[in-house]
N, C-alpha and C positions, 0 to 999 in steps of 0.2 A: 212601604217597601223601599228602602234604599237600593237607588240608580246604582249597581252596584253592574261592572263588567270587567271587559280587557282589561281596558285602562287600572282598573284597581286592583288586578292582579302582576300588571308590568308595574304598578309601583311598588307593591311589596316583595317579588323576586328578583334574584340576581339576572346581570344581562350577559349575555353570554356574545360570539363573536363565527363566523362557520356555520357548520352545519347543527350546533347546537342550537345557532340563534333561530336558524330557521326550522328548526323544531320546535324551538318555542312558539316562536310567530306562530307558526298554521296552528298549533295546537291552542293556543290561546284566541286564535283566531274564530276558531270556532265553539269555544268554549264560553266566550265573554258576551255574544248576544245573549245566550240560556241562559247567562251564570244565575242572575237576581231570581229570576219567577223560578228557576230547577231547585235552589236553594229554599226559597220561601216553601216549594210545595214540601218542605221534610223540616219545616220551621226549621232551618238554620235562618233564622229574620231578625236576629236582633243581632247589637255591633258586637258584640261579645262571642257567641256564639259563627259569626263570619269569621271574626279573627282567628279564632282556635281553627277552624276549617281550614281556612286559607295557610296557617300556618305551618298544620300537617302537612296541606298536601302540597306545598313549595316542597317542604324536608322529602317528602316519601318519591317524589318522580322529579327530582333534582329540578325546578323552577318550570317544569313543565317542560322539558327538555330529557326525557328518558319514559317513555311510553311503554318498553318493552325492555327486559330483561337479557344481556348480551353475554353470548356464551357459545362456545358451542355442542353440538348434541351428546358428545361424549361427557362433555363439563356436568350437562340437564342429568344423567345415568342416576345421580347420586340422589336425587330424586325418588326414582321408581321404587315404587314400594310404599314410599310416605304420600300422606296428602289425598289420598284413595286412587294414588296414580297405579298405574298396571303395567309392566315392564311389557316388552320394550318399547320406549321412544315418549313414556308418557311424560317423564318427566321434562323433556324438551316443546313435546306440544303445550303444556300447561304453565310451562314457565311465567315469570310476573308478570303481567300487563295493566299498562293502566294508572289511573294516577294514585293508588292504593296498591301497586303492584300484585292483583288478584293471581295466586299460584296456588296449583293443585286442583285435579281434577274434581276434589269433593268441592272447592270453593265453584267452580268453573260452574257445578252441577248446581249446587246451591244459589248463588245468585242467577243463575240463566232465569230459573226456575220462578224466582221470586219477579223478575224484568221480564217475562217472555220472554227472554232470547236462547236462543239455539248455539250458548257459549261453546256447548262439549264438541257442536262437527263443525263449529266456524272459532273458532278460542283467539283469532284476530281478532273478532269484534271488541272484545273489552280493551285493546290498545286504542277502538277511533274515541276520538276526545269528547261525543257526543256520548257516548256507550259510556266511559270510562267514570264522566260527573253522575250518569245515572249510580253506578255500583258504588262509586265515593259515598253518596249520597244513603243509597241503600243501607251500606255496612253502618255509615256514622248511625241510621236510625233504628240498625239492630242492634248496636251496641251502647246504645242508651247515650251515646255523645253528647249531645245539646245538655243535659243533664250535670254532667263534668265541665262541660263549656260555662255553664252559669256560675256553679262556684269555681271558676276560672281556675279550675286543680289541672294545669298543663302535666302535671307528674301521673295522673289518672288516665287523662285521653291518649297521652306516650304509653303507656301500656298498655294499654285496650287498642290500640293500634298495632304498636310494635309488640308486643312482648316482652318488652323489657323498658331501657332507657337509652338505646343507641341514637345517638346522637342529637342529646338532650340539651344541649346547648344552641346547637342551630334553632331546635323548634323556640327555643323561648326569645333568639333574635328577631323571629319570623314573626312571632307573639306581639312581639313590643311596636315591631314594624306596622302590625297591621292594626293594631289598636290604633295605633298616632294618624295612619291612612283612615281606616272605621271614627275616627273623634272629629278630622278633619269633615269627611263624608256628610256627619250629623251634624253637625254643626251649617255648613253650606247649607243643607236640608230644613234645617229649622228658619233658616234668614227667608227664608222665600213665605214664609206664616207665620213666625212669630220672633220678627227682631232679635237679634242678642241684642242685652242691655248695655252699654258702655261699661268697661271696667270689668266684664264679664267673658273670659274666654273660654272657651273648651279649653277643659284641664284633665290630662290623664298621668297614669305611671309614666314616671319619665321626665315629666315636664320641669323646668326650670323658669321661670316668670316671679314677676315681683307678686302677680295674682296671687301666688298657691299660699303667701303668707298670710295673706286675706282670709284666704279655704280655711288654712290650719286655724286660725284666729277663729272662725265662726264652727268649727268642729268641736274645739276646745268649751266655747260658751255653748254648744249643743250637747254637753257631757264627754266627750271624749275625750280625753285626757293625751296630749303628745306632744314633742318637741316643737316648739316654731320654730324651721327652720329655713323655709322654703325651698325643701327638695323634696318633690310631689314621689316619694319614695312607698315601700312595702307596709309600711304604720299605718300611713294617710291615706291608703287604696283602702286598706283592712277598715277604716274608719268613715271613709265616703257610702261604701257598701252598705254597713250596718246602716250608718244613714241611711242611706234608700230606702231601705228594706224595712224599715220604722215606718215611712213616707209614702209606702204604695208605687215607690217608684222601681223601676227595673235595677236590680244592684248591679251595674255593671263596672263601678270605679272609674266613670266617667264622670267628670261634674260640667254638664252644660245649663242651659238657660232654665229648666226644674230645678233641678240641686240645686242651683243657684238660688232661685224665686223661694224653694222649702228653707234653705238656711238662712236666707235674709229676713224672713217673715216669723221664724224662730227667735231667733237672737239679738240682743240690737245690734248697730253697726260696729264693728271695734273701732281703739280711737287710733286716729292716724298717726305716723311714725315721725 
């Protein structure tokens, strides 16, 4: 299980300054002892599936600085009637909460239900950030998320969350962000029991090193066919993956000290430049 808490949540969200910061602090404050072992229990455990997680829910409760829906009761009106809300006032008691912003009394009813909690005569409970990772957690395992997190379809888990694709470029910022934090993670993780080998670095999307020509280089003599160019770009994720996935190992478009050990023990070495 990756040490995963605060800390690797303040690295992947924005920082804010006020009373937003100190919305984030308490909320992450109490969010980042649980984070590892709340996650592991709904198998979000592996770096791929963290990162999609973490990337949602920075986009969906603005970095952990927006717990509750701000409005007021006349704004919530437009509500009632939808979501299994019951005029009057439901639509402002039931308003979003949470880092999934849970809205609507049939949601309220539905997750209480599924968490023991008494969301419908207490509906603050899903803003505290203890309540709030439970329901995140819940919905990602009703809606088969970990599933869409493994073939890394951020276009999939955006809609199974949202409804649509609002605001589909932040998530994929958020994505990139927390893989390179999740690569870093493993990588520290693996040095504590199994050395990286010199000349071997965690490589992911994104990455620019003299390494990734190396990668393309031994992908290319593993069958895959693709530019060397050394920009660990959309081709060379596509082809690290299938690797794995050949390999028995986890596809997650990471290449650490396995991918590495399976491509070298494949291929011979390429010849130097």
């Amino acid at each position: 299980m990756l040490p995963i808490d605060g800390h690797t949540i303040r690295a992947i969200a924005q920082r804010y300054s006020g009373q937003r910061a100190a919305t984030q602090e308490a909320t992450v404050a109490v969010i980042g002892p649980v984070l590892a072992e709340t996650l592991a229990s709904y198998a979000i455990d592996r770096p791929l599936r963290i990162a999609h997680f973490l990337a949602q829910m920075c986009t969906e409760c603005q970095d952990f600085t927006a717990m509750e829906e701000q409005g007021t009761e006349a704004y919530f009106e437009r509500y009632n009637g939808r979501m299994g809300n019951l005029p009057p006032g439901d639509g402002y008691r039931f308003r979003g909460r949470g880092l999934i912003q849970l809205t609507g009394r049939q949601n309220y009813t539905l997750y209480g239900t599924l968490l023991s909690y008494d969301l419908v005569e207490v509906p603050d409970k899903a803003a505290e950030p203890a309540t709030a990772l439970a329901i995140a957690c819940t919905f990602w395992k009703k809606l088969d998320l970990n599933a869409a997190a493994d073939a890394d379809d951020v276009i999939l888990v955006t809609k199974r969350i949202n409804g649509g694709l609002n605001g589909i470029e932040q998530r994929r910022a958020y994505l990139a962000k927390a893989k390179a934090v999740l690569a870093r993670m493993t990588a520290e993780a693996s040095a504590g029991t199994d050395p990286q080998p010199p000349g071997s670095p965690i490589l992911h999307r994104g990455t620019d090193v003299t390494q990734v020509v190396e990668l393309q280089r031994l992908l290319v003599g593993a069958g895959y066919p693709m530019t060397v160019d050394g920009q660990f770009g959309p081709g060379t994720e596509v082809a690290v993956k299938a690797f794995q996935l050949t390999q028995g190992l986890t596809p997650d478009g990471i290449v650490g000290p396995s991918t590495w050990d399976a491509l070298r023990r494949l291929v011979p070495a390429p010849e130097p430049d």
